[in-house]
RODO-2510 file (C-alpha; in nm, 4 decimals, decimal comma):
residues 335
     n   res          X          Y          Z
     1     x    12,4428     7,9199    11,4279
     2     x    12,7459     8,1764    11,4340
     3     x    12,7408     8,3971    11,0998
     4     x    12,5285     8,1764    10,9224
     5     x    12,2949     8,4350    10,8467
     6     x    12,2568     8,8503    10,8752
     7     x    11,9685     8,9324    11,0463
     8     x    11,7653     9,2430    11,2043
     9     x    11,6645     9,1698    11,5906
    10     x    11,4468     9,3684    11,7794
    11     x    11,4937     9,2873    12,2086
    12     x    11,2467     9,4463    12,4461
    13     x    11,3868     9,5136    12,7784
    14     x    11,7104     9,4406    12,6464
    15     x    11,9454     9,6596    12,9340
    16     x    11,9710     9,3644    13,1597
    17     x    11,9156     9,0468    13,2733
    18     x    11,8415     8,7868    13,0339
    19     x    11,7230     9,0844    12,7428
    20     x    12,0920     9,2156    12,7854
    21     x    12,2373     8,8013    12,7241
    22     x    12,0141     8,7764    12,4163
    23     x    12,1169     9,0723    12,2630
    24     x    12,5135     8,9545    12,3092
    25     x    12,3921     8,6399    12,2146
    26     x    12,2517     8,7696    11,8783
    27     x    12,5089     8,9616    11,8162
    28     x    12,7636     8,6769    11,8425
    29     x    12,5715     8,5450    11,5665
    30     x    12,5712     8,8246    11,3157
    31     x    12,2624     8,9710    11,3543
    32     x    12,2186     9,3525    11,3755
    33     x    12,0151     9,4675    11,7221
    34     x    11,7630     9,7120    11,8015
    35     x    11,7099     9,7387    12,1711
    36     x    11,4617     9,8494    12,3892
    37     x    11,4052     9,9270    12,6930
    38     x    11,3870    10,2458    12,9459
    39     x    11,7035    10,2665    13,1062
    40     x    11,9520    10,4687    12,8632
    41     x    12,2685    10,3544    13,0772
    42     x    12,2215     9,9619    13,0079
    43     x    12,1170    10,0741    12,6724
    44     x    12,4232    10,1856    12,6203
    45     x    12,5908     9,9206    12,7841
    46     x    12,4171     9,6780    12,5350
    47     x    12,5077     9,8602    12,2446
    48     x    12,8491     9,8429    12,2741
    49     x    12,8441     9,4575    12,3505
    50     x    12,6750     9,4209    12,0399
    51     x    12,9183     9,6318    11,8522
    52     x    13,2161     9,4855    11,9989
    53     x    13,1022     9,1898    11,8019
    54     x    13,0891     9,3377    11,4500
    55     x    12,6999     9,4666    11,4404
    56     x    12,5081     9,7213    11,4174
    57     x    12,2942     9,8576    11,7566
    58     x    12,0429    10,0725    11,7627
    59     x    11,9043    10,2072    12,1015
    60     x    11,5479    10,3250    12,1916
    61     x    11,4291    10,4196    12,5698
    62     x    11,0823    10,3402    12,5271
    63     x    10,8434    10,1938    12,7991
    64     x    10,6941     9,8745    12,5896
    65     x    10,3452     9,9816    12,7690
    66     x    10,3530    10,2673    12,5567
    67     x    10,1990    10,1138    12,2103
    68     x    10,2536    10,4211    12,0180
    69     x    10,6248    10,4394    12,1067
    70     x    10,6721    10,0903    12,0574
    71     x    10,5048    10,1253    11,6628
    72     x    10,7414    10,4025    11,6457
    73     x    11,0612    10,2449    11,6981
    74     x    10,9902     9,9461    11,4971
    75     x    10,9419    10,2327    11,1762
    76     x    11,2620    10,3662    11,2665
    77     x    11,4598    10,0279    11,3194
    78     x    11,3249     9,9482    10,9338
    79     x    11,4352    10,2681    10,7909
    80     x    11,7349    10,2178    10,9378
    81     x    11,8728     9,8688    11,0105
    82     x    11,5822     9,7504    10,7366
    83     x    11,3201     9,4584    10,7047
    84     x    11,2738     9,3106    11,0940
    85     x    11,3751     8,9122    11,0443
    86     x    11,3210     8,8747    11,4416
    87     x    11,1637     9,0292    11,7687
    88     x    11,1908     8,8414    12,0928
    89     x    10,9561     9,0090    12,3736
    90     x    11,1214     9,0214    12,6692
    91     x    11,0731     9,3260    12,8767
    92     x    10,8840     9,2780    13,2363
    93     x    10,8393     9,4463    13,5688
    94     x    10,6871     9,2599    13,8907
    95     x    10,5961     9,3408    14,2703
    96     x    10,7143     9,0962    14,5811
    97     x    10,3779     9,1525    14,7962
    98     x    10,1540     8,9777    14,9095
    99     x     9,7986     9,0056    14,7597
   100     x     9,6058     9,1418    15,0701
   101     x     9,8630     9,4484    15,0349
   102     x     9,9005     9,5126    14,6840
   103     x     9,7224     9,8031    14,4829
   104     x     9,5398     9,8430    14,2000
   105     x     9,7644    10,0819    14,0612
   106     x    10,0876     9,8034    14,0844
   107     x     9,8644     9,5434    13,9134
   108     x     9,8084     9,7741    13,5868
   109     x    10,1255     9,8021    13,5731
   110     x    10,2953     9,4981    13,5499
   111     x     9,9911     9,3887    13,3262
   112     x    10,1009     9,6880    13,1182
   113     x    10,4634     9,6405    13,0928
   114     x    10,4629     9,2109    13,1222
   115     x    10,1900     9,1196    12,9440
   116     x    10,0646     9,4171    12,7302
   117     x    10,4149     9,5116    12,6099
   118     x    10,4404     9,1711    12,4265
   119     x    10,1104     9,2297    12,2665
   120     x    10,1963     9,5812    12,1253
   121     x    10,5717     9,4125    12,0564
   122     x    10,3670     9,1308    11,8375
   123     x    10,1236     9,3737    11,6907
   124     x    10,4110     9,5668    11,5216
   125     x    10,6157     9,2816    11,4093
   126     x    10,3261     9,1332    11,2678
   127     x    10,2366     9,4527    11,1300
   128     x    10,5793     9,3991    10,9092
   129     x    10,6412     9,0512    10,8935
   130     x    10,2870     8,9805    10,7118
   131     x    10,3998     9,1804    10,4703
   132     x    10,6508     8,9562    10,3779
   133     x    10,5646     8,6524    10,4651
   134     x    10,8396     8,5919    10,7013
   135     x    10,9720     8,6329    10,9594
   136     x    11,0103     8,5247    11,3614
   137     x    10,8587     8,6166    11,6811
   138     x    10,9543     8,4827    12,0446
   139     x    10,7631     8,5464    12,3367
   140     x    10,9606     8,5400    12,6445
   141     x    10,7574     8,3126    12,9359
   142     x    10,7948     8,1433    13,2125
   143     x    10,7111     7,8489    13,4368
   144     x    10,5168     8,0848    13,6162
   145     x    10,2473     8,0844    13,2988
   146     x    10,1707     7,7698    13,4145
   147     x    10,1888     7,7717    13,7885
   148     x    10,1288     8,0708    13,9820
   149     x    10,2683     8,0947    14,3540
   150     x    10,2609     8,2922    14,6322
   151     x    10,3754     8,6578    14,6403
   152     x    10,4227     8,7307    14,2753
   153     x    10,0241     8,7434    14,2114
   154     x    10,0774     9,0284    13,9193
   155     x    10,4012     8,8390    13,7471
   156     x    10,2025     8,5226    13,7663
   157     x     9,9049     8,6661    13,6053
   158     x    10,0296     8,8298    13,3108
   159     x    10,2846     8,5507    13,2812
   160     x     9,9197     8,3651    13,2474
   161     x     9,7886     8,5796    12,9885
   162     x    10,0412     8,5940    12,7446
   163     x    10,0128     8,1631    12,7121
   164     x     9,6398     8,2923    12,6481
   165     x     9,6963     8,5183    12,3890
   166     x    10,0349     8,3434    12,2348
   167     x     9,7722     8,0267    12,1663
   168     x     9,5164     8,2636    11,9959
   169     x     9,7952     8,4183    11,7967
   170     x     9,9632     8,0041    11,6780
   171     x     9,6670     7,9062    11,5744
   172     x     9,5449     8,2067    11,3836
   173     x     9,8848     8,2177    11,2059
   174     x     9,8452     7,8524    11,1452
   175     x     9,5105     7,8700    10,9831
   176     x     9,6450     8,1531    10,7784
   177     x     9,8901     7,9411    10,6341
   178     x    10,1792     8,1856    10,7382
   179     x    10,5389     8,1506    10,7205
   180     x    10,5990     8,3395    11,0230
   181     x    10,7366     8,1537    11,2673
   182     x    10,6307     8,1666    11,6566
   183     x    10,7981     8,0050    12,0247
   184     x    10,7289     8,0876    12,3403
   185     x    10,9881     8,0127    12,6100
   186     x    10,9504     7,8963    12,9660
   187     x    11,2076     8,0344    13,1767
   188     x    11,2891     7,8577    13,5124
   189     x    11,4138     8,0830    13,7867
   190     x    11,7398     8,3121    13,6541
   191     x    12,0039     8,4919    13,7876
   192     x    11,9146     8,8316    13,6507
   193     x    11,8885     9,1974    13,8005
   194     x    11,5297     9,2054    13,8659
   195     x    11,6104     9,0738    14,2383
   196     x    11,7537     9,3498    14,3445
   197     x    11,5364     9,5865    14,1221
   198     x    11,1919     9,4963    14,1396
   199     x    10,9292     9,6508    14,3887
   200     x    10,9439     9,4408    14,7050
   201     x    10,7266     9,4345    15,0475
   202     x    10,8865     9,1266    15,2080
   203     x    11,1314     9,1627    15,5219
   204     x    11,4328     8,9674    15,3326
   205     x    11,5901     9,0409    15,0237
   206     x    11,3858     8,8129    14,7295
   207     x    11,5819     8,5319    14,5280
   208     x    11,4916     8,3232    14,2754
   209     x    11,2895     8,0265    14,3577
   210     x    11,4219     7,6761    14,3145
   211     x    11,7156     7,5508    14,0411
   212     x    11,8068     7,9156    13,9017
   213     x    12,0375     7,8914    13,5889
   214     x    12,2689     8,1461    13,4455
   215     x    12,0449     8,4368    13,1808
   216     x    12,2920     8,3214    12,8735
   217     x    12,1373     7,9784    12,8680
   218     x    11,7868     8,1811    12,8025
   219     x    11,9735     8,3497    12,5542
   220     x    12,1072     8,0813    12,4023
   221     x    11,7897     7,8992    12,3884
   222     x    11,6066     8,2325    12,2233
   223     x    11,8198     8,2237    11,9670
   224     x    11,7625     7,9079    11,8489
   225     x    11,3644     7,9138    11,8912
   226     x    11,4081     8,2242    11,6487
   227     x    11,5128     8,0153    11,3890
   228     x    11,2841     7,6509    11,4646
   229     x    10,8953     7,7077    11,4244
   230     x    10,8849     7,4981    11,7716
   231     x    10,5574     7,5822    11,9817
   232     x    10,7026     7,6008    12,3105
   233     x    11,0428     7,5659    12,4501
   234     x    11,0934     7,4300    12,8584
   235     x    11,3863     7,5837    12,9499
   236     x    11,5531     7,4084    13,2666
   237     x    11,4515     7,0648    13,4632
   238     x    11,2610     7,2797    13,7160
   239     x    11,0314     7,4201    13,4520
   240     x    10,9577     7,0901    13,3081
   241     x    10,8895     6,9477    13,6375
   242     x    10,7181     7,2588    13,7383
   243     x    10,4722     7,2430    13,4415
   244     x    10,3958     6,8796    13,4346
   245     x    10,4195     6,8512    13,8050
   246     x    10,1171     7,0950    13,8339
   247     x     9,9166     6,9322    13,5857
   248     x     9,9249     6,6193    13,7351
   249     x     9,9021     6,6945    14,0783
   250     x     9,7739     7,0920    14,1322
   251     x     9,6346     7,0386    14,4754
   252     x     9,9562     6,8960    14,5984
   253     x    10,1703     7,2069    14,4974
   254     x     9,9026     7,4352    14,6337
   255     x     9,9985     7,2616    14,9539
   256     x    10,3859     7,2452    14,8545
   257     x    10,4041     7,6497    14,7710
   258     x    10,2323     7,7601    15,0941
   259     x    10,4407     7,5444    15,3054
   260     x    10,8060     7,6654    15,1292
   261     x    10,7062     7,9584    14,8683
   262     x    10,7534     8,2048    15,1195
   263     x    11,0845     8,1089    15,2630
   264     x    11,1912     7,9861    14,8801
   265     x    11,1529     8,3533    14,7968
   266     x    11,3761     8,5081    15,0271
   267     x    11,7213     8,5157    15,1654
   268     x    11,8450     8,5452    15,4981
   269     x    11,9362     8,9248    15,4539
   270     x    11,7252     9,2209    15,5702
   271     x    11,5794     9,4088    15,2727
   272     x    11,6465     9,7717    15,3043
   273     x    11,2677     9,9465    15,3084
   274     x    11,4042    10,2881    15,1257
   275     x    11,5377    10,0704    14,8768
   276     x    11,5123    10,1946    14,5126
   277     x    11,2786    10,0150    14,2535
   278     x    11,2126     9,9732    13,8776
   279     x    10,8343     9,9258    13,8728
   280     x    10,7593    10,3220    13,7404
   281     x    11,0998    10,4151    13,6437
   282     x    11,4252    10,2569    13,5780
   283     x    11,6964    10,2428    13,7669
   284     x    12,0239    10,4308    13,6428
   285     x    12,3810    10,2973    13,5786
   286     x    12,4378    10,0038    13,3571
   287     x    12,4011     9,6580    13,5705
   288     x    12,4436     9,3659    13,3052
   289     x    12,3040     9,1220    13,2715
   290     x    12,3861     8,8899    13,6129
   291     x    12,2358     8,9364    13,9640
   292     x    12,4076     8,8270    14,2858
   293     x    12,3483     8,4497    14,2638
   294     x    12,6041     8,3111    14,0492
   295     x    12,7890     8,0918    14,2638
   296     x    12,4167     7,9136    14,3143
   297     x    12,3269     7,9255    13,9262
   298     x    12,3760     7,6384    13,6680
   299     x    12,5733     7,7550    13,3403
   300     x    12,4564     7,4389    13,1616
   301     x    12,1754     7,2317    13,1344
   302     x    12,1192     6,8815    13,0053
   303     x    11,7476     6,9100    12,9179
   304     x    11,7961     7,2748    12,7293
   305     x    12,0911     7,0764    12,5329
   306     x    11,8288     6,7886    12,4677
   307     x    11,5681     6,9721    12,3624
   308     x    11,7811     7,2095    12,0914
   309     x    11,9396     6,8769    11,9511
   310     x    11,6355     6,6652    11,9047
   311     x    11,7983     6,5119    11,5913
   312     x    12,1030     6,3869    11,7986
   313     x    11,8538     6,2595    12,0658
   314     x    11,6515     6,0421    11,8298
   315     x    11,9448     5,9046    11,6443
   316     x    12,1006     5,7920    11,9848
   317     x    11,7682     5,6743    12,1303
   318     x    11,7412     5,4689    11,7969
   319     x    12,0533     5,3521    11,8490
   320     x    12,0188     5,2697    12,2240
   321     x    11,6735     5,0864    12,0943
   322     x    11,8619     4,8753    11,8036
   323     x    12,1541     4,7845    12,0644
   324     x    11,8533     4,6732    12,2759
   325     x    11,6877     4,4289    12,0441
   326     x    12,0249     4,2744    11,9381
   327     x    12,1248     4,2032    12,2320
   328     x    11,7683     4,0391    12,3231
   329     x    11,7768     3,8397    11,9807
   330     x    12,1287     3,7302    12,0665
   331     x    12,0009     3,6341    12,4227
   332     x    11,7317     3,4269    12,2611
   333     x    11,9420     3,2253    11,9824
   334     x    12,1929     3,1156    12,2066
   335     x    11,9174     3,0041    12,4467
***
């Protein structure tokens, strides 16, 4: 897709982690890039990235659970970038606890920030885009909005709730007879920041659960659900396993998560109890968009290739298919 079109991007939560990939990613493409997010320092960070590649980058520290900021910047990114082709909702915040010692204070807020801030994020895109007609909106999930596990109770359930309310939206925008185009993607466990930022309770250090995979294959995989009206995107083998593993069999990973979702979740290292966290404010300095599990992560994966080149897939398993029956016809005329 590089420079085959000039477009205006809006990223939530796009200082780190897979937000800061997608911008780059974006930006490699020729889009122009409004981020958001809270911490000014990866803000920055971003900006540059994006400019380094030709583009315009605006910046806005804004908390996406703050509706009124978040209608704000989109005005601003209009007057000043123009017409928003894309926004990808991305930003989220979680607790490592378990349930018995969580409060009700922590819950709000990760519903605020992971599940709210894509509904105020879609609300003022679709403010604009309707408008016009046009226009694209990507909704950042996860495997986790299918299956929740142990100690990530608030992640899980706003991971939950935006599947509920990205259904309500499709289908409205589908009876409408819009042009605006919708994905949401499941992310399988990623080597981002949010390890080492996130609010924890739990004696070790967290890590991501499972197959974890390299934040530019999300971004990769963003980029093109921008552009293909596709309903939902499975990013990773895990996730598609996860997903249709737990719809097929729930009661069996109920017993498979409280035997190894504990232990899955953390590494063998102490966690330091003072340590600083990003659920109320964010962290300063600029920390990318990697976290410290890169020599475990997967740069490349077979299914996310699959899936983005279904035309390639159906031409070979045609192919494969026709090769099949010849070779069965043959067998029978020379019997």
């Amino acid at each position: 897709m590089r420079n085959t079109y000039k477009k205006v991007v809006v990223i939530t939560g796009a200082s780190a982690g897979v937000g800061r990939a997608t911008a780059r990613e974006f930006a490699k493409n020729g889009a122009d890039v409004a981020l958001i997010a809270r911490g000014i320092d990866g803000l920055m960070g971003a900006k540059r990235e994006v400019e380094r590649e030709g583009c315009r980058a605006l910046i806005f520290p804004v908390d996406v659970a703050d509706a009124e900021a978040v209608e704000k910047a989109a005005d601003e990114i209009e007057s000043k970038l123009g017409p928003i082709d894309i926004w990808v909702n991305n930003a989220m915040c979680s607790v490592f606890s378990p349930i018995s010692e969580m409060k009700p204070e922590e819950y709000k807020r990760v519903t605020e920030v992971t599940y709210l801030g894509q509904v105020y994020g879609a609300l003022s895109a679709l403010k604009r885009m309707r408008t016009r007609n046009r226009g694209s909106i990507v909704f950042v999930g996860s495997a986790l909005a299918y299956r929740g596990i142990p100690l990530q109770s608030a992640y899980c359930a706003s991971k939950h709730a935006i599947e509920g309310f990205y259904d309500s939206l499709r289908t409205e925008l589908i009876h409408e007879g819009s042009n605006i185009k919708t994905c949401m993607v499941q992310l399988p466990a990623m080597n981002t920041t949010q390890f080492g930022f996130v609010k924890s309770r739990l004696p070790n250090k967290p890590q991501p659960m499972g197959t974890i995979y390299q934040p530019e294959i999300a971004a990769r995989t963003i980029v093109y659900a921008s552009a293909h009206n596709r309903r939902e995107i499975f990013v990773g083998g895990s996730t598609l396993k996860a997903i249709i593993g737990n719809k097929i069999a729930p009661e069996y990973a109920d017993k498979v998560l409280a035997k190894n979702g504990y232990s899955g979740q953390m590494t063998n290292q102490p966690e330091n109890p003072d340590r600083k966290d990003n659920l109320w404010e964010p962290i300063p300095g600029d920390h990318g968009a990697h976290g410290p599990f890169t020599k475990k992560s997967l740069k490349f994966s077979p299914q996310v290739w699959a899936t983005t080149h279904p035309a390639f897939v159906t031409s070979l398993m045609t192919l494969l298919a026709a090769g099949a029956g010849y070779m069965y016809t043959s067998k029978l005329v020379r019997s």
